[in-house]
FIVEXLUM-288133 format. One record per atom (N, C-alpha, C): x, y, z. Coordinates in steps of 0.1 Angstrom, whole numbers, plus 5000, padded with zeros to 4 digits. Layout:
XYZ/...
END
This chain:
909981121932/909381141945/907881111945/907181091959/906481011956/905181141959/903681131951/902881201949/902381271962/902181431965/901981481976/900281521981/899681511993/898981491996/898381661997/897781721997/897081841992/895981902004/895881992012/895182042014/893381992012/892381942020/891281922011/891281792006/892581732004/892281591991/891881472007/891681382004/891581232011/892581192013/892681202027/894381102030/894080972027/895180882019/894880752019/895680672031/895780522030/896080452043/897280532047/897780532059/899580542063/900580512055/901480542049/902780412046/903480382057/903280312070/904080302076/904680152079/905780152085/905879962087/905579922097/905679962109/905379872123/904279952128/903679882134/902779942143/903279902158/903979972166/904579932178/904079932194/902980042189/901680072205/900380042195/899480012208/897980042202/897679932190/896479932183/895979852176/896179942161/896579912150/896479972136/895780112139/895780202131/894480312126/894280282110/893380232105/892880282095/891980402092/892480502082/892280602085/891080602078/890380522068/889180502064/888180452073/888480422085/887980392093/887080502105/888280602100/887780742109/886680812106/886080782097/884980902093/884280952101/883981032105/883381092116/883981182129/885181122127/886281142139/887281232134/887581352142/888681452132/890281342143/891181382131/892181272138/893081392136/894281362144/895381412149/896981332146/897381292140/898681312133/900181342140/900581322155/901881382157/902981262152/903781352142/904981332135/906081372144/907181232149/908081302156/909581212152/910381282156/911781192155/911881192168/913081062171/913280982184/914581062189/915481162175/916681192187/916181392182/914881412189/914281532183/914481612200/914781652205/914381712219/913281822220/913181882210/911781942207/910681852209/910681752201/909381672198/908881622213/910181602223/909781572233/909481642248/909581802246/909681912254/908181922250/907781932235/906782052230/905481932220/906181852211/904981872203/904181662209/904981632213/904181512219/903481512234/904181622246/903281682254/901981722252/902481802236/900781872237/899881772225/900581662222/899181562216/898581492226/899481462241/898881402247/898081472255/897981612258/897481652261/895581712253/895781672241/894681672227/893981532234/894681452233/893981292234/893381312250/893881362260/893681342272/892581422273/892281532266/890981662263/889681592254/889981552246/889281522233/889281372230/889881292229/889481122228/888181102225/887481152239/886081102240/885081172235/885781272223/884581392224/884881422205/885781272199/885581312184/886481272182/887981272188/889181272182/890281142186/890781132171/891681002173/893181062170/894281072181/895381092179/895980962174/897380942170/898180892162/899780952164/900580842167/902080932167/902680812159/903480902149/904380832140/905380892139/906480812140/907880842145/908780842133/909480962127/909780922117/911580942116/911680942100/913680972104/913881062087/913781172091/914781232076/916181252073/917181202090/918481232093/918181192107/919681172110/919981052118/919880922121/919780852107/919080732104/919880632115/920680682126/921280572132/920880572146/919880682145/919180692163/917780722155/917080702149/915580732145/915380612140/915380492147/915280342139/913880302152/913780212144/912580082150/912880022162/913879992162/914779962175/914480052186/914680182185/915080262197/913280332199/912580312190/911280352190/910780222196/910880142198/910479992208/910880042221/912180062219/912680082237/911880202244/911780292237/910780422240/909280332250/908680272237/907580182245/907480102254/908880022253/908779942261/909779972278/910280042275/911280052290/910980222294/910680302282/910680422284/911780482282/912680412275/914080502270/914180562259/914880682261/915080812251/916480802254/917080882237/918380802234/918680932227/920180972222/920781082216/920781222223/920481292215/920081452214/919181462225/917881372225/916781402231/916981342247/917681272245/918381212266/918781332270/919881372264/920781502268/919981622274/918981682263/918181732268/917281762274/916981672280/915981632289/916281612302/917581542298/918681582315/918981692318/919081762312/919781852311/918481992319/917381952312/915982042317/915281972331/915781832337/915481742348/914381702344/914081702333/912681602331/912781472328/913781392332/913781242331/913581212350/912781052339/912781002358/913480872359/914780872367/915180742367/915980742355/916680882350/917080842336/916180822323/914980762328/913380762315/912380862313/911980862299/911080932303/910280912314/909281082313/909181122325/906881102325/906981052314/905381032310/905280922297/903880852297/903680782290/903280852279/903480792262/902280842255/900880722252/899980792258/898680672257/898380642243/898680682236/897980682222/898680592209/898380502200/898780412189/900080492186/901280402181/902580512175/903080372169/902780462157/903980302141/905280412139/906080332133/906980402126/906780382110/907480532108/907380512094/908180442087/907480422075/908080312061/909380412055/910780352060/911780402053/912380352043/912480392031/913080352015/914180422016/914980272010/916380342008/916780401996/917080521995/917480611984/917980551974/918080561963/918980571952/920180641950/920780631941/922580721946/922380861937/921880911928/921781031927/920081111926/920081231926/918781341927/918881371912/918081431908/917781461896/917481611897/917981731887/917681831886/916281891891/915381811886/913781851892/914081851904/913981731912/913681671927/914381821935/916081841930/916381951933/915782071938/915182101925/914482221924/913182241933/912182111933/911082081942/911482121955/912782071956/912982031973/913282231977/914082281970/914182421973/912782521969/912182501965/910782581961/909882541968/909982441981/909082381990/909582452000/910882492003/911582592015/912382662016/912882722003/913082882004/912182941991/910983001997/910483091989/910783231977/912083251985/912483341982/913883341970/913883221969/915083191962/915383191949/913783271942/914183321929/914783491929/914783571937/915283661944/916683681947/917283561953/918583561954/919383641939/920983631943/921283701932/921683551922/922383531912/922983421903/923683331913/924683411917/925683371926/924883261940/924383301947/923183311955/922383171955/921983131938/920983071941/922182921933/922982951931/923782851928/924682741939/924882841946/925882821960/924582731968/923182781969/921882701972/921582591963/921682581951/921982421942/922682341949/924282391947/925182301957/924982241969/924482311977/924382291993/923182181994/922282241988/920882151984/921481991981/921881991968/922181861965/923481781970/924181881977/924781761988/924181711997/923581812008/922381762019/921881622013/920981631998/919981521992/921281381991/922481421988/923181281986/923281241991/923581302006/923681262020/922881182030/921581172025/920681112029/920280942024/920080862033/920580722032/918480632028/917480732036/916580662032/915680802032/914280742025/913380812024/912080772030/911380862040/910480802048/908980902047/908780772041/906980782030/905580872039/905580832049/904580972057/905081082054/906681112059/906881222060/907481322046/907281262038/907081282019/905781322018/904881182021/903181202021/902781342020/903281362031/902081542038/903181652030/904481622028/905481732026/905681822037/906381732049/906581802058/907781862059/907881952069/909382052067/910282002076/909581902087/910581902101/909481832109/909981792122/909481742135/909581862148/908781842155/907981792154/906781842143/905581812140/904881852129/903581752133/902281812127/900681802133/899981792122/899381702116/899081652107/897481652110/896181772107/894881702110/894281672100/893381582103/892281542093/890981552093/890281592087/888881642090/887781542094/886181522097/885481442099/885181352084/885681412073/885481282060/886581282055/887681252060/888681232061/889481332053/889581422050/890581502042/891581592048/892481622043/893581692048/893181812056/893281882065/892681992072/893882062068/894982052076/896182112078/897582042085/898782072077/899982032084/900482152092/901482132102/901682242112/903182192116/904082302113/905282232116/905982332133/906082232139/906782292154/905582302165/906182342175/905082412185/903782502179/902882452179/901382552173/900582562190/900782712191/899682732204/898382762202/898082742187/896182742180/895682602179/896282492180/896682382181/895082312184/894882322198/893282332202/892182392199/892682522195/891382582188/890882522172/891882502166/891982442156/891582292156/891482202169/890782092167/889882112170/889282192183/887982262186/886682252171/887382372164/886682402146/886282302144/887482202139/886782082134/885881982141/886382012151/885181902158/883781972158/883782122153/882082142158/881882122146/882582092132/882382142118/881482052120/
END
């Protein structure tokens, strides 16, 4: 797996492959600028209720006042609706596809069947690598010590039946997508900031209603 990005350290470039809206971000480019990070999947209905509303709501507040948002679309599962493809049509026609159609119909927030708002802001997708065919005891272990804390606690029984489960999930999975390794994120949607000399501020996984205050900080830092 590939080296994780730390609290504090200097994010380096993106790994991403397309740049589909907007002009590149080089993030060396930003210094000065606290930048904003929304990480989303395409068949997420979350990402599109809660955490890309409120980046564009960041960009629509803040743009002009310090801040560079960024949306990168990524896929840890569902690699057959979280493709390049259907993140084009997003941009270009305004179509949402899967899970995230349904629900959206479902709450009346489509217009015409499309979405119901633009996002103004640069969106690549991320660089997905195709897996290898097995996991290795470590990777195992990483992957459960990243999200269940508690799982030296369990009983014998307990944390073995968590082995299993763990490393089917990992076999199951067809690619690996390099942003979303990068930060060590847990899920989408997820907020990624970066401070004014570029270093990691904080990752934020789901709806954060500190979200603002928290770009607020950095921008007066």
């Amino acid at each position: 797996m590939m080296n994780k990005i730390r609290i504090s350290q200097t994010v380096p470039l993106l790994p991403v492959s397309d740049w589909v809206q907007g002009n590149p971000i080089d993030l060396t480019q930003q210094h000065g600028r606290v930048v904003l990070i929304e990480v989303f999947q395409l068949n997420c209905p979350g990402c599109f209720l809660y955490g890309l509303p409120q980046a564009i709501e960041m960009h629509r507040k803040y743009s002009d006042k310090g801040l560079t948002v960024i949306g990168i679309s990524t896929a840890f599962e569902d690699f057959d609706r979280n493709t390049l493809d259907n993140l084009k049509l997003l941009v270009d026609q305004q179509q949402v596809i899967g899970h995230t159609y349904r629900v959206l119909a479902e709450h009346d927030l489509l217009d015409d069947g499309k979405l119901s708002y633009r996002i103004p802001f640069p969106l690549a997708m991320d660089r997905l690598i195709e897996r290898r065919a097995n996991f290795t005891d470590e990777e195992i272990t990483e992957f459960i010590n990243s999200r269940i804390p508690d799982f030296e606690q369990q009983s014998d029984l307990q944390r073995e039946q968590i082995r299993q489960n763990v490393a089917f999930y990992l076999e199951g999975l067809k690619y690996r997508a390099e942003t979303f390794e990068l930060f060590d994120l847990q899920g989408t949607p997820s907020s990624i900031l970066i401070d004014k000399e570029g270093r990691l501020a904080e990752c934020l996984f789901g709806h954060d209603p500190e979200l603002e205050f928290r770009i607020q900080k950095l921008l007066e830092a």
